[in-house]
C-alpha positions as a Python dict, from the first residue, in 0.01 Angstrom:
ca = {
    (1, 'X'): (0, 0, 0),
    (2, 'X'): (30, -77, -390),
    (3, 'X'): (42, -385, -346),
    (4, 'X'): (-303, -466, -110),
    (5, 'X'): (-435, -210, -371),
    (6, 'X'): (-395, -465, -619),
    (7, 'X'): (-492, -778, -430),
    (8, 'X'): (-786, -595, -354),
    (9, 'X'): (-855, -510, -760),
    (10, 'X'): (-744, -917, -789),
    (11, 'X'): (-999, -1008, -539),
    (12, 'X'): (-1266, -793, -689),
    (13, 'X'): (-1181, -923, -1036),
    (14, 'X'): (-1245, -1300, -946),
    (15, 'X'): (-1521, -1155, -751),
    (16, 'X'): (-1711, -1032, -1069),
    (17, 'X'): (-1548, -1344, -1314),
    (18, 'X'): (-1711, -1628, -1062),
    (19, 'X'): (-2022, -1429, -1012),
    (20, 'X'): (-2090, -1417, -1383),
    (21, 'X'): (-1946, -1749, -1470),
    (22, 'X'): (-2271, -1916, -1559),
    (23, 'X'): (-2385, -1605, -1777),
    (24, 'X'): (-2516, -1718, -2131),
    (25, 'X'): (-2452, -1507, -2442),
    (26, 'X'): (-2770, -1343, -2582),
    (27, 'X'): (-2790, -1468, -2891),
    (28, 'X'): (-3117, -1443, -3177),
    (29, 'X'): (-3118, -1810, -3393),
    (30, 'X'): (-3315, -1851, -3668),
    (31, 'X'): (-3577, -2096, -3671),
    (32, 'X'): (-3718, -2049, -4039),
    (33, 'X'): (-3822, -1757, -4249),
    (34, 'X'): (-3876, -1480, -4079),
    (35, 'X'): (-3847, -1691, -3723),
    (36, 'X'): (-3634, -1638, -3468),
    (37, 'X'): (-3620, -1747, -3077),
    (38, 'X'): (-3350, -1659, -2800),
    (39, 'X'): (-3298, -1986, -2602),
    (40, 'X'): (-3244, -1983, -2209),
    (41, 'X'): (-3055, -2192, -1985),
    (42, 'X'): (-3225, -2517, -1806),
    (43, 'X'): (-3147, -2408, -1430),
    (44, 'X'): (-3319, -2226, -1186),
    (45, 'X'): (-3321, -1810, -1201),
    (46, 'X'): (-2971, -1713, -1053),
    (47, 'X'): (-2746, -1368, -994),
    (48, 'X'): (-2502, -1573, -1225),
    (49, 'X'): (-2743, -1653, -1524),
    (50, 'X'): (-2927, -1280, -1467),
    (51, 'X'): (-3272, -1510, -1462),
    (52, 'X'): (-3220, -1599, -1842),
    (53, 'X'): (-3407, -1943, -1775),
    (54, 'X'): (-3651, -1871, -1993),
    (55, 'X'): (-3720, -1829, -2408),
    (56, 'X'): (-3845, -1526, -2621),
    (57, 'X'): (-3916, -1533, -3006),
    (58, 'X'): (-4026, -1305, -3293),
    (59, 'X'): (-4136, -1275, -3593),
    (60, 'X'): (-4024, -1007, -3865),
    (61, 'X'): (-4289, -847, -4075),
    (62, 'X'): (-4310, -624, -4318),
    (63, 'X'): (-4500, -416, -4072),
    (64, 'X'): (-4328, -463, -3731),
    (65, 'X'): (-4181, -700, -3555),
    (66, 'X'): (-4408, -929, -3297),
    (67, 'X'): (-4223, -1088, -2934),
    (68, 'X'): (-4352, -1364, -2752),
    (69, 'X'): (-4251, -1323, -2403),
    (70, 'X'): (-4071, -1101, -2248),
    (71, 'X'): (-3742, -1257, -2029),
    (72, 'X'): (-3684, -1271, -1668),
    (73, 'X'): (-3495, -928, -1631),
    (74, 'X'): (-3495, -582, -1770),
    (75, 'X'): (-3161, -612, -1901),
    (76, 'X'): (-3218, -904, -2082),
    (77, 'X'): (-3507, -787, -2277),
    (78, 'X'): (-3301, -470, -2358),
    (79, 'X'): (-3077, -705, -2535),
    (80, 'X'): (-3310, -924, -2697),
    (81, 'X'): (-3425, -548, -2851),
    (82, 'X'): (-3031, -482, -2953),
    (83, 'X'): (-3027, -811, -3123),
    (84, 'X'): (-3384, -716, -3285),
    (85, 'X'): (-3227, -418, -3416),
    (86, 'X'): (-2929, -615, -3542),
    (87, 'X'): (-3190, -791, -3769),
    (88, 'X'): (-3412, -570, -3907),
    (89, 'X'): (-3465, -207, -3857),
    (90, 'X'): (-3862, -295, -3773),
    (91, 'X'): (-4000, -136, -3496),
    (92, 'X'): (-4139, -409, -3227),
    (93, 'X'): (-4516, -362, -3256),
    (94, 'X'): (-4683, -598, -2970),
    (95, 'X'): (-4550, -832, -2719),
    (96, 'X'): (-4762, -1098, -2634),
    (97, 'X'): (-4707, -1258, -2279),
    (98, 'X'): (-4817, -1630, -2247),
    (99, 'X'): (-4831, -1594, -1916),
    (100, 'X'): (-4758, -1387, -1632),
    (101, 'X'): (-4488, -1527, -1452),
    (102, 'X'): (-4150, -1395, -1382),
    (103, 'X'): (-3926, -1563, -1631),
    (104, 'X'): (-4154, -1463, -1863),
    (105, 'X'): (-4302, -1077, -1800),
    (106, 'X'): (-3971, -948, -1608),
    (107, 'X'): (-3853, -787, -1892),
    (108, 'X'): (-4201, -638, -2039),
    (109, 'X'): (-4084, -293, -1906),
    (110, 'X'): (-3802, -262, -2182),
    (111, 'X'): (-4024, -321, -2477),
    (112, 'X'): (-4291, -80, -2321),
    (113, 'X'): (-4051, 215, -2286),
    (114, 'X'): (-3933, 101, -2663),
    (115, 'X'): (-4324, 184, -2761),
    (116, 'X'): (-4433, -152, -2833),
    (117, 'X'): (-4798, -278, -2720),
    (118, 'X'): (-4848, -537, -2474),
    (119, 'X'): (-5128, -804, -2469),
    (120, 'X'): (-5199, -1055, -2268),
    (121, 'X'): (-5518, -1256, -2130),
    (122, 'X'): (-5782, -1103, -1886),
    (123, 'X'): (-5715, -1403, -1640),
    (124, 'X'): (-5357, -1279, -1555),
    (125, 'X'): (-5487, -952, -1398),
    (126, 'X'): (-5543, -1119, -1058),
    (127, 'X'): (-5238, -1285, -1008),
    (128, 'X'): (-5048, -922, -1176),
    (129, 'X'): (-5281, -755, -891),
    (130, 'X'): (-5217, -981, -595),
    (131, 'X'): (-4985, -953, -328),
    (132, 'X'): (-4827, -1286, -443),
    (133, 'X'): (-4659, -1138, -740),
    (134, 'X'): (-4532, -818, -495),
    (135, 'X'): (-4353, -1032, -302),
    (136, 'X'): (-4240, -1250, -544),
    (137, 'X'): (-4125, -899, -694),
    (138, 'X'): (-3955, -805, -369),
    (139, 'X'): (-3804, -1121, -322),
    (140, 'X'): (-3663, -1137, -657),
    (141, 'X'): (-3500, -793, -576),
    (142, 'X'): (-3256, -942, -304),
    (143, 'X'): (-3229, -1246, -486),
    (144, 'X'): (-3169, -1098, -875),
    (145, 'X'): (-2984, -831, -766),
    (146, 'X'): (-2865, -662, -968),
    (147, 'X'): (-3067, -779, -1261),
    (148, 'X'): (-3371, -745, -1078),
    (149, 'X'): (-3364, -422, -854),
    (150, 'X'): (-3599, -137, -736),
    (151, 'X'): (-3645, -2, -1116),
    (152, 'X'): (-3782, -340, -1213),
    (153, 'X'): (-4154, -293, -1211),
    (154, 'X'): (-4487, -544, -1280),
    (155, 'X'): (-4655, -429, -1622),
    (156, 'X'): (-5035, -526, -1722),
    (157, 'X'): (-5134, -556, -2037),
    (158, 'X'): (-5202, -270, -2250),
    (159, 'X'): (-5459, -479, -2448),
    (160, 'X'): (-5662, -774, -2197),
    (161, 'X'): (-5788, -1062, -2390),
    (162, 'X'): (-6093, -1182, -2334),
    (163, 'X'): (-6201, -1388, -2622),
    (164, 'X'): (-6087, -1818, -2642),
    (165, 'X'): (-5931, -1704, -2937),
    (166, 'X'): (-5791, -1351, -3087),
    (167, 'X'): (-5647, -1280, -3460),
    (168, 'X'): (-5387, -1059, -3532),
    (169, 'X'): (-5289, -956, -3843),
    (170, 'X'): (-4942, -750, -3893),
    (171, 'X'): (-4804, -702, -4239),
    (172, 'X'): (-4934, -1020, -4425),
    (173, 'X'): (-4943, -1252, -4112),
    (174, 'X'): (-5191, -1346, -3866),
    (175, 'X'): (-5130, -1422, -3517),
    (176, 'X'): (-5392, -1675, -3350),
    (177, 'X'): (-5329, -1622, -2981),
    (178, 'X'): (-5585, -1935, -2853),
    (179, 'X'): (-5661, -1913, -2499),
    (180, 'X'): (-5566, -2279, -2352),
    (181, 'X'): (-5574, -2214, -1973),
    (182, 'X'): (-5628, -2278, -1692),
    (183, 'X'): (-5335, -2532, -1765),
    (184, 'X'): (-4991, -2408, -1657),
    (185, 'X'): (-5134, -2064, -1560),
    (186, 'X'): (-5526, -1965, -1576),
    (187, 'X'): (-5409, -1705, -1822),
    (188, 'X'): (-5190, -1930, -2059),
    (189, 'X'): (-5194, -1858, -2447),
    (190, 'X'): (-5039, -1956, -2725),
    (191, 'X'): (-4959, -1781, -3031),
    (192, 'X'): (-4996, -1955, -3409),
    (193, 'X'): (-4884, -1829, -3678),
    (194, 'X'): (-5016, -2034, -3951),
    (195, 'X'): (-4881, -1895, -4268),
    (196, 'X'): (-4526, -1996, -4070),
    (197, 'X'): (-4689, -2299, -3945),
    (198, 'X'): (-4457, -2159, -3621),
    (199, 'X'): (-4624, -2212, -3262),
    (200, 'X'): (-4506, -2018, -2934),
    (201, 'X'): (-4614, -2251, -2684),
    (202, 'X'): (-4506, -2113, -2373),
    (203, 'X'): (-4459, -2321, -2086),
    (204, 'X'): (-4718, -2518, -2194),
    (205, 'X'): (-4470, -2753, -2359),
    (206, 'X'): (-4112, -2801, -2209),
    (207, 'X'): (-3882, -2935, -2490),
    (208, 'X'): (-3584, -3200, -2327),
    (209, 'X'): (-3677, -3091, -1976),
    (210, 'X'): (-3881, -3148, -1640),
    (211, 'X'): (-4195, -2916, -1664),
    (212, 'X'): (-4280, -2729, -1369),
    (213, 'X'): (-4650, -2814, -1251),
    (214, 'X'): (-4644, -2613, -965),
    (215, 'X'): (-5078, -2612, -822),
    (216, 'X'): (-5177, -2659, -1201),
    (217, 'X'): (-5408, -2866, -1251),
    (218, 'X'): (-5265, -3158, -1473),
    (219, 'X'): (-5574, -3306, -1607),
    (220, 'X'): (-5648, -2911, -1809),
    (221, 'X'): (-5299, -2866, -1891),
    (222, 'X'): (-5297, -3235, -2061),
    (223, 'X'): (-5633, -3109, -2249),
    (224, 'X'): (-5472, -2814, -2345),
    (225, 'X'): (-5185, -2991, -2527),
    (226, 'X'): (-5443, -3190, -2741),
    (227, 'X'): (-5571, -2859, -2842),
    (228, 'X'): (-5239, -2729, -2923),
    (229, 'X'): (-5189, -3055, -3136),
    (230, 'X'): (-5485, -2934, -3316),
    (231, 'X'): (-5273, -2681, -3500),
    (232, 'X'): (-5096, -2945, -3636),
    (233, 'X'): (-4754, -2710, -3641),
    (234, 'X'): (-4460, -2754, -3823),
    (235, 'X'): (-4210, -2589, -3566),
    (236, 'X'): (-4289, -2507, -3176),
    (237, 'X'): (-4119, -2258, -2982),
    (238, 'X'): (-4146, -2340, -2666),
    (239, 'X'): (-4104, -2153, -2286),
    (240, 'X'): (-3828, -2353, -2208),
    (241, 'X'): (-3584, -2528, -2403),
    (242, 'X'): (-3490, -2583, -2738),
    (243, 'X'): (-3712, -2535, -3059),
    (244, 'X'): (-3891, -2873, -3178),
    (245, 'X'): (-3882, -2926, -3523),
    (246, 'X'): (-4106, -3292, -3430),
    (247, 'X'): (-4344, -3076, -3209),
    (248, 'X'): (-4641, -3379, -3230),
    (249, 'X'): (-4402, -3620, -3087),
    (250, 'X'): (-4241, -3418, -2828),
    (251, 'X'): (-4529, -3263, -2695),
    (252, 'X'): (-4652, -3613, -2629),
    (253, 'X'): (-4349, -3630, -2399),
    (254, 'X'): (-4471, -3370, -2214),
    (255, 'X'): (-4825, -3524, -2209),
    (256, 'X'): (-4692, -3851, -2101),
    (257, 'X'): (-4465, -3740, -1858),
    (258, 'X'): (-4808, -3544, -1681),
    (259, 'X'): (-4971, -3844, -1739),
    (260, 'X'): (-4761, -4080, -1527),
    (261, 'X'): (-4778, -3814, -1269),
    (262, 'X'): (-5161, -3846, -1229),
    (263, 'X'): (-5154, -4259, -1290),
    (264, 'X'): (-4870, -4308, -978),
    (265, 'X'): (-4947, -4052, -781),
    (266, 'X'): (-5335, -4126, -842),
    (267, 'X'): (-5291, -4471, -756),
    (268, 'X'): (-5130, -4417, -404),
    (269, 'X'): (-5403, -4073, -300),
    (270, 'X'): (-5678, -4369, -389),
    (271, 'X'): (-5508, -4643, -182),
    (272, 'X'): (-5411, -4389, 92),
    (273, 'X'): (-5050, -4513, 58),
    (274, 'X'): (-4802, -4256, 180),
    (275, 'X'): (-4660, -3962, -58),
    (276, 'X'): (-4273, -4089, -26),
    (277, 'X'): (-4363, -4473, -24),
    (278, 'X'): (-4552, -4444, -366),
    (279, 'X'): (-4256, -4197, -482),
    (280, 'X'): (-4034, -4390, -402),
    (281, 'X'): (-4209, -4702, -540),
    (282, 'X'): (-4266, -4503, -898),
    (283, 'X'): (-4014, -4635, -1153),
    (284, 'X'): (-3877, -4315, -1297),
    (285, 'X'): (-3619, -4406, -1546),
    (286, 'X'): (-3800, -4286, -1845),
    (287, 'X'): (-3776, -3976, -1717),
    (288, 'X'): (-3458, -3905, -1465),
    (289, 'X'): (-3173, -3815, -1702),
    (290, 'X'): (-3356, -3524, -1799),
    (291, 'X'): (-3286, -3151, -1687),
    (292, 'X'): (-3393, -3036, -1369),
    (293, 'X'): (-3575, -3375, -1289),
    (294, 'X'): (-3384, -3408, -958),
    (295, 'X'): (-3518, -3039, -888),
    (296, 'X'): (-3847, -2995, -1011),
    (297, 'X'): (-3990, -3403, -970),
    (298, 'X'): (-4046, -3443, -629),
    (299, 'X'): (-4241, -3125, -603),
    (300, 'X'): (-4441, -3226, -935),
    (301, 'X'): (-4525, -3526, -832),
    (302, 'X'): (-4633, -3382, -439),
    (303, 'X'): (-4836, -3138, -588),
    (304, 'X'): (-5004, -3438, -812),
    (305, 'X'): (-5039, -3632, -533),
    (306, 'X'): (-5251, -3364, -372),
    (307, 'X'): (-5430, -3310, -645),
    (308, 'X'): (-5546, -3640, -699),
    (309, 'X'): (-5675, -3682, -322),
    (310, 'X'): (-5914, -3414, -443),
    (311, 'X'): (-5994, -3597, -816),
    (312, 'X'): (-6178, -3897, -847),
    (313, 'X'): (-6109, -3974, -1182),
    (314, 'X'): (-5688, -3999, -1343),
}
């Protein structure tokens, strides 16, 4: 009897270690005065990375602290507040979502109950109100579980912006949150902070890594990266990967890279060639060693190729 007892306590202990394996420590860097980001892992959400796939930053004033983003799971964000706390004894003062999808908004519930204010743009509300981001909700329940569970709960905005572009001022900083979308979301924003010279970019710009296009609509979201270059920044935080300290010439990557999209993918819609001949056809190399280009390309490039069936112009 002792014995199964402790095969079973062995069993449960691999159980938990193999589970967790891929979990990535939590950890606040900082970027520059007053700067710091939390960097998550290039995969897709899992049980064993808790849905850490995604980036959060913030910057320390003398009058509160501000977030960008939010993390994919209640627990994280309740972290990302420990490690806050670690730093300065500033309360958090406004979270600012860039947009309103999981990875990013997951964890908004943590900072609420902490007291901090939420903003976000006016365009998210449908998508926050629509019964795609339920079931992506419910479906993130079986799938997160535990990180995700029936506690976890979508939360709007406690401020909707409206205007292209909104200042913030906390202690003696401004925020410019510019409205950029429709792009990567209708809702997208960035945040600029130009005293820092610091820009949150939000999945706008994926540093070292596949972007995922999803239905947006590449020819805005290219637009939206030459207004973003308008800032001229100094540093980018981005959604997804590491910080940029060359932000002009890596957010030309990301241009480029949605730019060959549209150029291939246009080419074949206008010839009527088939999706996986021209795909197949498409030289790739500048791009395939990348993260998550053997999961996320294919579908980019689909959804581009549907795209451009509809758009005359590349």
């Amino acid at each position: 009897m002792a014995k199964a007892k402790l095969l079973w306590v062995l069993i449960c202990v691999c159980w938990f270690w193999g589970a967790h394996a891929d979990e990535a420590p939590l950890k606040a860097v900082q970027l520059a005065d007053r700067v710091w980001f939390v960097q998550g892992q290039a995969a897709l959400g899992s049980v064993a990375n808790r849905n850490f796939i995604s980036n959060a930053g913030f910057v320390v004033t003398d009058d509160g602290v501000v977030v960008v983003d939010a993390l994919g799971s209640p627990a994280l964000a309740k972290e990302l507040l420990a490690e806050i706390r670690r730093i300065t004894p500033q309360p958090v003062r406004y979270v600012i979502a860039t947009h309103y999808h999981a990875d990013h908004i997951y964890g908004l519930q943590a900072f609420k109950d902490a007291g901090a204010t939420v903003l976000a743009h006016t365009e998210a509300r449908e998508y926050l109100n629509s019964d795609t981001a339920q079931k992506r909700l419910e479906a993130s329940r079986v799938e997160l579980f535990p990180w995700i569970d029936d506690k976890t709960r979508l939360v709007p905005a406690d401020r909707w912006l409206e205007e292209k572009e909104t200042r913030l001022r906390v202690g003696s900083f401004d925020f410019v949150i510019g409205h950029v979308g429709p792009a990567h979301t209708v809702e997208d924003v960035v945040v600029y902070v130009p005293q820092l010279g610091v820009l949150f970019s939000g999945d706008l710009f994926f540093r070292g890594r596949i972007p995922y296009v999803g239905q947006a609509d590449s020819r805005l979201w290219i637009a939206s990266l030459n207004r973003m270059m308008q800032y001229q920044p100094k540093l980018v935080i981005p959604g997804h990967g590491p910080s940029s300290s060359e932000p002009m010439a890596d957010m030309t990557m990301t241009r480029d890279y949605l730019l060959y999209l549209r150029k291939t993918m246009g080419e074949a819609a206008r010839n009527l060639e088939p999706f996986e001949d021209a795909y197949a056809r498409a030289d790739w190399s500048a791009f395939e060693k990348m993260p998550l280009f053997r999961v996320a390309n294919h579908m980019n490039a689909y959804n581009t190729y549907l795209l451009m069936e509809q758009q005359t112009e590349p």
